[in-house]
N, C-alpha and C positions, 0 to 999 in steps of 0.2 A: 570516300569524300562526299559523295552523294547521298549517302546514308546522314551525315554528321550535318548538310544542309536541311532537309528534311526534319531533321530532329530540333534543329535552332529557330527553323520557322513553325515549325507547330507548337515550341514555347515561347518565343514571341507571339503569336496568335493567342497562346491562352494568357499570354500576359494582359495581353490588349481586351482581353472578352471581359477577364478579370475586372481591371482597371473603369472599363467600360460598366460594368456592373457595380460595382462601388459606386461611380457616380452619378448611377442613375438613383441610387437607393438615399445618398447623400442628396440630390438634388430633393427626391421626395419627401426626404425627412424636413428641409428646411422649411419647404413648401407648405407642407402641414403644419410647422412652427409658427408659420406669417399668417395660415388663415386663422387659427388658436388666437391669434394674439388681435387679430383684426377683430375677430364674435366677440371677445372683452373688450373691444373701445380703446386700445392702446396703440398709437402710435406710431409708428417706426419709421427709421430715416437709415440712409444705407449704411449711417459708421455703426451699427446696431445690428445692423443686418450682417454685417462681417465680423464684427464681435460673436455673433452666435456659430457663424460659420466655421470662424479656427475652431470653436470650443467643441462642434460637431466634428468636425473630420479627429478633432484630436480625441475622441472618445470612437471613434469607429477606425483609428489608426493609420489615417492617411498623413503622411508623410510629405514634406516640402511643400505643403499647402499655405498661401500666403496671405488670402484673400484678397486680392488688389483690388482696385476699383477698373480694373481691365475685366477682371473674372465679375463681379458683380455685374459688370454691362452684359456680358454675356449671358448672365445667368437667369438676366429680367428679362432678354430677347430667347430667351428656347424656354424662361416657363412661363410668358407670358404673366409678368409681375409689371403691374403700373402704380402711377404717384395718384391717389384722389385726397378730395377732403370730407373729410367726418362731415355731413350735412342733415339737419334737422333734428329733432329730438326721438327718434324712431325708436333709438338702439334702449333706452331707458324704461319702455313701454312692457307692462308684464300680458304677456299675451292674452292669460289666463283670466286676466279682468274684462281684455278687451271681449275676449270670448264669450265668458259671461255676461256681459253686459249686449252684444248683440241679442242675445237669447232673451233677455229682457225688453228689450226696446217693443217689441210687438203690443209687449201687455201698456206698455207707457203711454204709447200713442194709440193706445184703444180710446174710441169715444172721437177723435181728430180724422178729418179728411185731407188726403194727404197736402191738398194747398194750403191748409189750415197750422200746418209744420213747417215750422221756421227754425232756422238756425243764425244767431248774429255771431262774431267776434270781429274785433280790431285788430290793425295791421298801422307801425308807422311808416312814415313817407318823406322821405328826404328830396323836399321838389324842387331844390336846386342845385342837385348832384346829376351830374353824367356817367358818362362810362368808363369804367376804369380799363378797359382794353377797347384796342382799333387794330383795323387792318394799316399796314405799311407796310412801305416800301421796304427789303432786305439791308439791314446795314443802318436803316433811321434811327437816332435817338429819339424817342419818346417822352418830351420832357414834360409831366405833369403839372400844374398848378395847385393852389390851396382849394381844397374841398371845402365846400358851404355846408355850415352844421344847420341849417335852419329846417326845421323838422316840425309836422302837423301830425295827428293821429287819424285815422280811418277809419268807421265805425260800420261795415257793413250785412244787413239780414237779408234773405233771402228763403222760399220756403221752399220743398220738395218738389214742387211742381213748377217752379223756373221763376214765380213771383217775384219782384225785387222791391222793396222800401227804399224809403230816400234813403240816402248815405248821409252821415255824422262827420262833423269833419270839426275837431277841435282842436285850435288853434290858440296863440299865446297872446292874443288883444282882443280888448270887447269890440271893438271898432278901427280895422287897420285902414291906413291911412287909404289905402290903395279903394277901399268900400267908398268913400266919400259920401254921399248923401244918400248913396241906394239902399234900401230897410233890407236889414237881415232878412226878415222872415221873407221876402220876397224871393231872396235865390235861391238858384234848382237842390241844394244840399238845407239840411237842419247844422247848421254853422253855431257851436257855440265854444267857449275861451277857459284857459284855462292857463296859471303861471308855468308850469311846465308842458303844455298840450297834452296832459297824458288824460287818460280815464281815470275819473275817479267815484265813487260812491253817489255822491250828487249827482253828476253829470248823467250816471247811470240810470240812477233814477228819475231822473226829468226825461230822458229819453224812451223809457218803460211807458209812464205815463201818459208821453204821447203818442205811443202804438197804441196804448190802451184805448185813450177818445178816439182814436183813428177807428178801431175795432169797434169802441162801442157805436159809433154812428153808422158803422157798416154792418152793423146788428152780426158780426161773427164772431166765436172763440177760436182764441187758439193758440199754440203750442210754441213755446220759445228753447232751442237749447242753448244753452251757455257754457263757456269755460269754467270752472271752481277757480276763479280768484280772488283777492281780498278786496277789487275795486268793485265786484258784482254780489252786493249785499242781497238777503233774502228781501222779496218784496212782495206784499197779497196785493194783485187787483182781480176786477172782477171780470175781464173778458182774455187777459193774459195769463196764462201761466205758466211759468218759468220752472225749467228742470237742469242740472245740472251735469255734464258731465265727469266720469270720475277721475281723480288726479293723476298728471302724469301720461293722459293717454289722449290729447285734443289732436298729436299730431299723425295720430292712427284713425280714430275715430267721430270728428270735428270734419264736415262739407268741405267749409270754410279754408282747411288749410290745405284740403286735398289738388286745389288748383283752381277754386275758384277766385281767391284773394290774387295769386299770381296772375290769372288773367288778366286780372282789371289791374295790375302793376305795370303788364307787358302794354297793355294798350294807352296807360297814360304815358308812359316814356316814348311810346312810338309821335305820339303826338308831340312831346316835348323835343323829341329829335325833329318835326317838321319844319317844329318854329322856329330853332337853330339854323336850319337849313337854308328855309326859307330869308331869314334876317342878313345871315354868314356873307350873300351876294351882295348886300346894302350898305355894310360899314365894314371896317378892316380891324375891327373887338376881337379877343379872342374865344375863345368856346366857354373859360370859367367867367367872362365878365358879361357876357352875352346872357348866361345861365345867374347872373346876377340878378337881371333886370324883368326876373319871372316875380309876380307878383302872387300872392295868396286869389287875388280875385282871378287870375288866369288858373291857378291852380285846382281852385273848386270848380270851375266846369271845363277842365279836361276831367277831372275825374266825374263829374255829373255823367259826362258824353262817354268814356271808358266803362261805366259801370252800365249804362243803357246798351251798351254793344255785345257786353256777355253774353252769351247765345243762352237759351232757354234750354238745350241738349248738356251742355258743359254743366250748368247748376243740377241738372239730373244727373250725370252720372258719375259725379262728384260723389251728392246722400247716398245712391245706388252701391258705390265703395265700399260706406261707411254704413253698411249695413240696410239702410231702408227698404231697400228693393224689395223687403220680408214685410213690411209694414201693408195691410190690406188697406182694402179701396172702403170706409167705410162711411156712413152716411153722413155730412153736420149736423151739429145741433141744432135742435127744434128753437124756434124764439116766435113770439109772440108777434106778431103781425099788426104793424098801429095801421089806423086809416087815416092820420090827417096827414099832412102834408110831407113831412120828416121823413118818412118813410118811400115816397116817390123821387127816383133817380132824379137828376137834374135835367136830362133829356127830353124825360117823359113832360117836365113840367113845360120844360119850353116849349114842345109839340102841342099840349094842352092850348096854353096863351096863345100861339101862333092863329092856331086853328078858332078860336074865337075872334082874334083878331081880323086875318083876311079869309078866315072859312074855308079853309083846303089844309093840306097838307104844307109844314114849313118847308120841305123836300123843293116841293112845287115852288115853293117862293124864292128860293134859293138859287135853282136850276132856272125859275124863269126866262126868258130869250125878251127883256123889256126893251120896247122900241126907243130909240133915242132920236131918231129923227123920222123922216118922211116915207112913206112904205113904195113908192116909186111905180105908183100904179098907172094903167095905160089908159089914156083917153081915146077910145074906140071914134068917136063920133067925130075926131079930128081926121083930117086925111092924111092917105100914109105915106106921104112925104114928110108930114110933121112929126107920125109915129116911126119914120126908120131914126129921125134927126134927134130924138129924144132918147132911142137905143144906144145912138151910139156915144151922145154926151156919157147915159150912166156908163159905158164900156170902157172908156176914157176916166173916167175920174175912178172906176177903180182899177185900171192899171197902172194910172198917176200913184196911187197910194201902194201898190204894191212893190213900186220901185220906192219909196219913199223910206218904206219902212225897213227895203234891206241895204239902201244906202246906209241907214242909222246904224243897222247891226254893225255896220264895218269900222263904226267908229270904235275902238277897243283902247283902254291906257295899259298901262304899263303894271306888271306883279308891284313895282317899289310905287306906282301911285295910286294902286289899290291898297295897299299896305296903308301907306300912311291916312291916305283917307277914312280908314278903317278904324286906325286909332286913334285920330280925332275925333272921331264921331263917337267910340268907346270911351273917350274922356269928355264927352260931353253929354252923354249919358250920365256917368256915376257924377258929375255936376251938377245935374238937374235931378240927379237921383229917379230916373226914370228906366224901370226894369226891363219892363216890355223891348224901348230899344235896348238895351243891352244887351237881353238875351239875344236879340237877332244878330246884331253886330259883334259878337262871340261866336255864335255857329256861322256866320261869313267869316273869321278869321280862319275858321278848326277849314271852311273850305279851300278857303285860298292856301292854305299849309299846306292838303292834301295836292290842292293841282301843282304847288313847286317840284313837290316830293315826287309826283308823277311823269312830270315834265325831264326829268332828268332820266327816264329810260323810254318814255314814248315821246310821240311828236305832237305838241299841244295844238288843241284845235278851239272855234272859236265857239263850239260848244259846252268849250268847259270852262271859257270866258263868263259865257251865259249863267252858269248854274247858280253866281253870285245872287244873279238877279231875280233865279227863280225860289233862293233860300227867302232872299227877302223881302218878295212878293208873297210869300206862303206866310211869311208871319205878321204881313202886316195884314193882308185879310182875316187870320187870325184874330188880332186883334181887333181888328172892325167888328167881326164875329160877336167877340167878347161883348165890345162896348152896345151892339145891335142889342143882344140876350139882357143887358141891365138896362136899354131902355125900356125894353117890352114888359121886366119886373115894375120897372119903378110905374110905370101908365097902369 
C-alpha cells in the first residue's frame, strides 16, 4: 500500500513538473510573439492576444486551454506585460541614415563656431486647451467639457551653445482685437498671420531674412539646420546658411524635438495653470470658460517668458544627443572690421557721449550718491547746548521716517485687487498702445500667478507682496534708462 502511494506521488510530481514546463515554454513563446509584433509597430489589444494564445497552446497540444480574460490577467502580472501608446515618429527612422549622417555632420559644420550652429523647427500650440487628466477623488465622475480648437504655430531657433532667437509665433489675424493699438513689432515674439497659422513658404522666408540683417549687423555667419519640408523652400543669403536635415529622421536627429520644444511646452502650461488658479478663487467660471478668456496677447508672452527660462544646459544636451558633441571648437570667420560708427556696440557709444558729456565715467554717473537736500553739517562755533539740540532734532526726524515708511509697507491689498488693478492698467496700455507699460504689467501678472500658486503650499509673507513693486520699479528705471540714452543721442 505504501509502495502504490509513493508511485502516485512521484507521477503526480512529474505531472506537475511537466505541466509546469509547458507553461513556462508557452508563456515564452507568446512573449517573444508580443515583442516581434511590438519592433513592427503593430498593435495589440488582449482579444488578439488570446486569439494567439488558443492557436499557440493548440500547436504545442495543451489541452482544455480557454484563454479567459482571468488567464490573461494573470499572464500580464507574472510576465510583466503593460498597455503603452506608440509615441513619436522613432520607430520609422532608418538607423543607418541616422548613422551616416552623424559621421557627416563634422565635415558640415567645418568652418562654424559652435554658437554660430543653429537649429530652428515649429511646434503647434493649442493655448486654450487644458488637461485632459486630474487627480480625484475615488468614485468622482470626471465630466469634461468642449475643447477649444484655437491653435497658433511656434517657431523656435536656438544654436548649440544655449543661444536663443526671438520666437515666431504665427497666428490667424494681421491685428487681433485683443493687440488693440500696441505695434506688432514692438512685442517680445516676431508675430506674424497666417489664414490657417501654419508655416508656409513666405512666412519662412521673411523669417530667414530677418536672422539674416540680424546676422549681418552683428557681422557673424552662421549655420541654420531645418527639417526637409515643403513649407522650408531652398533659400541663398549671404550671412545664413541653411542645411537640411535628411527625411524621416528630425525625431532622432533634430535638438529641437529631442526636449527642448517640450520644455518651453511644460513651462507655458505651468503658467497657464497659474492663471487658472489664481482667477478659479475670483469668480465661480468653470476651468473650459475661464481657459476661454486667454487671449493671443497673453499667449505670446507666456511663451516669450517660457522660452527665456529654458536653461542653457537643456539646449546643450539636447545637440550633444543628436550628435554635435563631435562637432570641434573652431575659430569664426574672419570679417572685415569698419571704423565708423556701425560697427561699435551700443554700450560703448553711450560710454563715449557720457564721458564727453560729464567727463568721468557713465558707471559714476549712474551710481552717483547726488545730494537732494542739506548735508547737515555742524556749526562748531555755536555752543554746545545748541550743538546737542541740533543732534537730536536730525536723530528724531530720521526715526520719524523710519517708522513712516514701515507703517506704509503694512499697508497690503488683496491677490483679487491686485488682479484687477493689473488688468486695468493692461487694458490701458494696449489703448494707448504703449509697450513699455505693457510689458511691465505682463511680467507683474506671470508674478502675481507665481505668488497664488505658491501660496497654496507655503505661508505668504509680505515679502512677496513687495516683489510686485520691485518688478516694476526695475522696468520703469529701465525705461528712464532708455529714454536718458536717446536724450544724450539726440544733444
Amino acid at each position: 500500500m505504501l509502495a502504490e502511494c509513493k508511485q502516485n506521488g512521484s507521477a503526480t510530481s512529474k505531472r506537475q513538473r511537466t505541466s509546469l514546463s509547458i507553461n513556462h515554454d508557452f508563456d515564452q513563446l507568446l512573449v517573444r510573439w508580443i515583442s516581434d509584433s511590438n519592433n513592427r509597430r503593430i498593435g495589440l489589444s488582449g482579444p488578439l492576444i488570446q486569439e494567439k494564445a488558443r492557436k499557440l497552446a493548440s500547436e504545442l497540444g495543451i489541452s482544455d486551454f480557454k484563454a479567459s480574460n482571468g488567464w490573461l490577467d494573470k499572464f500580464r502580472k507574472r510576465t510583466n506585460i503593460v498597455y503603452k501608446t506608440f509615441s513619436g515618429e522613432r520607430g520609422d527612422v532608418n538607423q543607418t541614415i541616422v548613422d551616416n549622417w552623424k559621421e557627416r555632420l563634422p565635415s558640415l559644420c567645418e568652418g562654424y563656431a559652435p554658437c554660430d550652429i543653429f537649429n530652428m523647427d515649429e511646434t503647434g500650440l493649442f493655448y486654450k486647451q487644458g488637461k485632459l487628466k486630474s487627480f480625484c477623488v475615488s468614485g468622482t465622475d470626471l465630466a469634461g467639457g468642449k475643447r477649444a480648437k484655437d491653435r497658433i504655430t511656434v517657431a523656435l531657433c536656438a544654436s548649440m551653445t544655449g543661444e536663443k532667437l526671438k520666437p515666431l509665433v504665427i497666428g490667424k489675424s494681421r491685428n487681433p482685437r485683443c493687440f488693440s493699438r500696441i505695434n506688432v513689432d514692438s512685442l517680445p515674439v516676431t508675430y506674424t498671420f497666417n489664414k490657417k497659422s501654419w508655416m508656409n513658404s513666405h512666412l519662412y522666408e521673411e523669417w530667414l531674412s530677418g536672422v539674416n540683417k540680424q546676422m549681418r549687423c552683428q557681422k557673424r555667419n552662421i549655420l541654420i539646420f531645418v527639417d526637409n519640408a515643403p513649407s522650408h523652400p531652398h533659400v541663398t543669403l549671404s550671412n545664413v546658411m541653411v542645411v537640411f536635415l535628411p527625411p524621416n529622421t528630425t525625431s532622432v536627429i533634430q535638438p529641437m524635438d529631442q526636449g527642448i520644444i517640450q520644455t518651453m511646452k511644460l513651462k507655458f502650461y505651468q503658467q497657464q495653470s497659474q492663471r487658472i488658479i489664481r482667477e478659479m478663487d475670483n469668480t465661480s467660471l468653470s476651468g473650459s470658460e475661464l481657459l476661454k478668456k486667454i487671449t493671443v496677447l497673453d499667449t505670446i508672452y507666456w511663451i516669450s517668458r517660457a522660452w527665456n527660462s529654458v536653461d542653457t544646459s537643456t539646449i546643450i544636451k539636447c545637440f550633444n544627443k543628436c550628435g554635435f558633441d563631435k562637432v570641434r571648437q573652431t575659430p569664426p570667420r574672419e570679417t572685415d572690421d569698419d571704423s565708423d560708427d556701425d560697427a561699435v556696440p551700443i554700450l560703448e557709444l553711450v560710454r563715449r557721449y557720457a564721458e564727453e558729456i560729464y567727463g568721468t565715467d557713465i558707471r559714476k554717473v549712474i551710481n552717483a550718491d547726488i545730494p537732494t537736500c542739506d548735508n547737515n553739517e555742524v556749526d562748531w562755533d555755536a555752543s554746545a547746548t545748541a550743538i546737542l539740540d541740533s543732534i537730536t532734532e536730525v536723530d528724531s526726524d530720521s526715526e520719524t521716517e523710519e517708522v513712516e515708511v514701515t507703517d506704509e509697507a503694512k499697508v497690503i491689498c488683496t491677490v483679487e485687487e491686485a488682479s484687477d488693478f493689473l488688468k486695468k492698467v493692461q487694458d490701458f496700455a494696449c489703448d494707448k498702445g504703449n509697450t513699455n507699460l505693457l510689458n511691465v504689467m505682463m511680467e507683474a501678472s506671470a508674478v502675481l500667478s507665481e505668488m497664488v500658486f505658491a501660496s497654496k503650499t507655503k505661508q505668504t509673507q509680505i515679502s512677496d507682496f513687495l516683489r510686485l513693486k520691485d518688478v516694476m520699479l526695475k522696468s520703469f528705471r529701465s525705461t528712464v534708462f532708455t529714454c536718458y540714452i536717446l536724450i544724450i543721442f539726440e544733444q
